[in-house]
C-alpha atoms as one frame of an Amber mdcrd trajectory, in Angstrom:
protein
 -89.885 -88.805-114.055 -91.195 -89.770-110.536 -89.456 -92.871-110.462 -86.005
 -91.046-111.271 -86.599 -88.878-108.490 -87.577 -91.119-106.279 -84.383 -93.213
-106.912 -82.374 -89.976-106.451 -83.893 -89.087-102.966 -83.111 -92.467-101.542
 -79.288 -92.223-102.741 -78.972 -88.806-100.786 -80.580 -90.502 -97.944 -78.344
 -93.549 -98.410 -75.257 -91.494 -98.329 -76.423 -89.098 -95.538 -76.975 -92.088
 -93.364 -73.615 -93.553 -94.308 -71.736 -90.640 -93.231 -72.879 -90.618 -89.851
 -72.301 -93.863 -89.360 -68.592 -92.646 -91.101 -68.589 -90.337 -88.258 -69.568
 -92.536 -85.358 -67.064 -95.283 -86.060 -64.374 -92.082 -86.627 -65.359 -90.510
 -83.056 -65.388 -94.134 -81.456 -62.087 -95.447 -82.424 -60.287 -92.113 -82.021
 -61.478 -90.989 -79.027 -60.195 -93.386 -76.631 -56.934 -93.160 -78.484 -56.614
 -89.242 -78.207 -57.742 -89.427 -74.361 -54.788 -91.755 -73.953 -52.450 -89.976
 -76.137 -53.508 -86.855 -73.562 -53.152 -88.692 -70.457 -49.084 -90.067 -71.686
 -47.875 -86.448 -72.554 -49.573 -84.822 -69.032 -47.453 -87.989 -67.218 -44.254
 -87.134 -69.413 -44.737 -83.172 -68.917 -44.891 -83.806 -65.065 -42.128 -86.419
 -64.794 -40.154 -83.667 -66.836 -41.377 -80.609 -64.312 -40.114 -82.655 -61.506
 -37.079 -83.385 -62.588 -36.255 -79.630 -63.427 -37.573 -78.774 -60.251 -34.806
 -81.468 -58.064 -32.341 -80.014 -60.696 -32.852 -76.289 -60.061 -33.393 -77.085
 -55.847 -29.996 -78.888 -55.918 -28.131 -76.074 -58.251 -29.126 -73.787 -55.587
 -28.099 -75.609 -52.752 -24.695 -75.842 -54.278 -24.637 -72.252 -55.435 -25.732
 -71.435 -51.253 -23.621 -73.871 -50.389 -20.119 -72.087 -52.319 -21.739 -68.738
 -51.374 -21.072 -69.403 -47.838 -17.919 -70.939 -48.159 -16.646 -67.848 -49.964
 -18.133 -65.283 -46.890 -16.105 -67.729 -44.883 -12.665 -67.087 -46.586 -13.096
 -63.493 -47.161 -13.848 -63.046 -43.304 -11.121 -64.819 -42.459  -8.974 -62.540
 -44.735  -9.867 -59.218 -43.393  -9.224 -60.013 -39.960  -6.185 -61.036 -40.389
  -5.668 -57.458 -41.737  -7.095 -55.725 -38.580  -4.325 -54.773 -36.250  -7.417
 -54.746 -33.788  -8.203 -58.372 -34.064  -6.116 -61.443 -33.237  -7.464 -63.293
 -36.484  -5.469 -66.433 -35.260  -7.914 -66.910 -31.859 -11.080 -65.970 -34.182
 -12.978 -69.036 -35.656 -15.316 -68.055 -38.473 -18.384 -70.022 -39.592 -20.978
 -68.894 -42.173 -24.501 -71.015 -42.590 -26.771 -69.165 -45.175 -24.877 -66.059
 -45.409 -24.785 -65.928 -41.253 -21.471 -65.308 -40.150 -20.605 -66.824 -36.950
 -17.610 -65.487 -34.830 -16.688 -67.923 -31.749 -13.080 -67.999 -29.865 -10.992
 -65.952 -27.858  -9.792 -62.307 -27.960  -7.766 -60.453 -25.088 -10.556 -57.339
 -24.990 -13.486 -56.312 -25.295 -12.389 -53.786 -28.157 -10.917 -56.553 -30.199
 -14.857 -58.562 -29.656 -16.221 -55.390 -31.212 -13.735 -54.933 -33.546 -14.071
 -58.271 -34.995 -18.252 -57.737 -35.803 -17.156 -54.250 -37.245 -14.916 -56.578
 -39.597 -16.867 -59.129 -40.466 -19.920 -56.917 -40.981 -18.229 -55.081 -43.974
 -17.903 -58.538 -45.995 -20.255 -58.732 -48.986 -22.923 -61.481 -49.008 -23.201
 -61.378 -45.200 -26.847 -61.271 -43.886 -25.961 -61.101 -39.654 -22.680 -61.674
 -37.617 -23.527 -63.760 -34.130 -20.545 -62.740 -32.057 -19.659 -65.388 -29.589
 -15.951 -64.091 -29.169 -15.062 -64.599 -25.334 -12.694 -61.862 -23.551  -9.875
 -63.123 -22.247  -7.102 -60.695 -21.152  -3.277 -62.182 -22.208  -0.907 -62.322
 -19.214   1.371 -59.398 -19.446   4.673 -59.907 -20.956   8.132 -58.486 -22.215
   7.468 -57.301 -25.705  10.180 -58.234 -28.359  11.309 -55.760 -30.376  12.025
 -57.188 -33.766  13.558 -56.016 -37.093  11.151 -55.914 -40.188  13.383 -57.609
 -42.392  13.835 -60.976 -39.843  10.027 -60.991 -39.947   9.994 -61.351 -43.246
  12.968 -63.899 -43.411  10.874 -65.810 -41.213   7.653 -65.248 -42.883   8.942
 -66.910 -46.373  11.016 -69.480 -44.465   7.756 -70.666 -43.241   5.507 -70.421
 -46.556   8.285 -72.240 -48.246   8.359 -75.319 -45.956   4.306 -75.490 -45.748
   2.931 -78.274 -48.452  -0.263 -76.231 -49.102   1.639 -73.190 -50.434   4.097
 -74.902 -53.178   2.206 -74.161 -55.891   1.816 -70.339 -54.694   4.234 -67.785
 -55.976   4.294 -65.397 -52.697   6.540 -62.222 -52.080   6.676 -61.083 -48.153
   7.420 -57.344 -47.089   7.167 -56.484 -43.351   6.933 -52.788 -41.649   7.054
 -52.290 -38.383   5.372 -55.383 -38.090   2.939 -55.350 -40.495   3.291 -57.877
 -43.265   1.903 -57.268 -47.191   1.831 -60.500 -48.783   1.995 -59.738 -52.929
   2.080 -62.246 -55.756  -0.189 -65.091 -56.969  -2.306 -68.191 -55.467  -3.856
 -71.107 -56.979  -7.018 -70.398 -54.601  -8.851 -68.685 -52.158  -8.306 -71.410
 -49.577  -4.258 -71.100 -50.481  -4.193 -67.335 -50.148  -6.105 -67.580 -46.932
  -3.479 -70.257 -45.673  -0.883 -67.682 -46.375  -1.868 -65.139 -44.097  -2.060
 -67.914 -41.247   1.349 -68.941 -41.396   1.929 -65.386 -41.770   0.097 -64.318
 -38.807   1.807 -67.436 -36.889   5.456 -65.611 -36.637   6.347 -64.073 -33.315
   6.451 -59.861 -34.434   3.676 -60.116 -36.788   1.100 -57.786 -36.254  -1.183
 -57.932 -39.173  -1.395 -59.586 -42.553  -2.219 -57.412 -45.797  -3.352 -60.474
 -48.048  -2.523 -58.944 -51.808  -2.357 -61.572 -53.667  -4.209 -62.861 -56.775
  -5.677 -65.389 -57.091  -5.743 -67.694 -60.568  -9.384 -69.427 -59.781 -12.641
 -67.934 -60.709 -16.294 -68.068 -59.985 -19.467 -67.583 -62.099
């Protein structure tokens, strides 16, 4: 009886001793593996947070960037539209939703006029007015019929290159021009009321046209 528990003690000793050593050579052999295993995801995770960072910083530069192209155009547009403003001698800038106004108008009404304007357009953050007043030399005023304006208005928008693929109907009274029917762009529709504005008579351009593009 002794000698069978004796021999029974040692095997549970045996074994208990063989496990740890089980355990040891487990914990030895996978722990440098696991700490490396670690260390590769944590160097793909960052590599992978970097990259979505450049993507998103460079998505927003081109979202700012379209953003102040569009505050640009839409500037441009309204004056045009003011009777008070001589859109034509107004150069229009934008730089992070900054609106820049820089040329020439013939008083100090049309300066003002011109920051009233470009105030009202949607996205802008500040207009720096740097319009210079400089009076026109007084001349003979030209008394023109509305319907030669307009003649002259689609005789020009049908010999500029930019505006063949724009379907554009012209109506002029006393002087002031509504411009109806379709563009392919923004930048088209904006070219319209310049060659609009160009002919002799015209006193403002009402830009009503649609345009086909579209922005998310």
């Amino acid at each position: 009886m002794l000698r069978r528990m004796t021999i029974t003690v040692a095997l549970v000793i045996l074994g208990m001793l063989s496990a740890g050593v089980l355990r040891a050579a487990g914990q030895t052999s996978q722990g440098p593996y696991t700490e490396k295993q670690e260390s590769a995801t944590e160097k793909v995770e960052r590599a992978a947070d970097t990259a979505a960072e450049k993507t998103k910083s460079a998505a927003q530069a081109a979202s700012k960037d379209l953003s102040d192209s569009w505050i640009t155009l839409k500037t441009k547009l309204s004056l045009f539209a003011d009777e008070r403003v001589s859109g034509t001698d107004v150069h229009v800038t934008t730089r992070q939703g900054v609106i820049v106004l820089t040329g020439k108008v013939g008083t100090e009404e049309a300066r003002l006029a011109a920051e009233e304007t470009a105030a009202t357009i949607e996205g802008a953050k500040k207009v720096e007015n740097h319009l210079a007043v400089v009076p026109t030399a007084a001349r003979k005023t030209v008394d023109r019929k509305d319907d030669q304006i307009a003649k002259d208005v689609e005789s020009r928008i049908e010999k500029d290159p930019s505006l063949k693929k724009a379907d554009i109907d012209v109506h002029a009274d006393k002087g002031m021009v509504t411009l109806t029917g379709k563009a392919p762009t923004l930048r088209t529709s904006v070219r319209a009321s310049e060659v609009a504005y160009r002919v002799p008579g015209v006193r403002a351009v009402h830009n009503e046209l649609s345009v086909e593009e579209r922005h998310g």
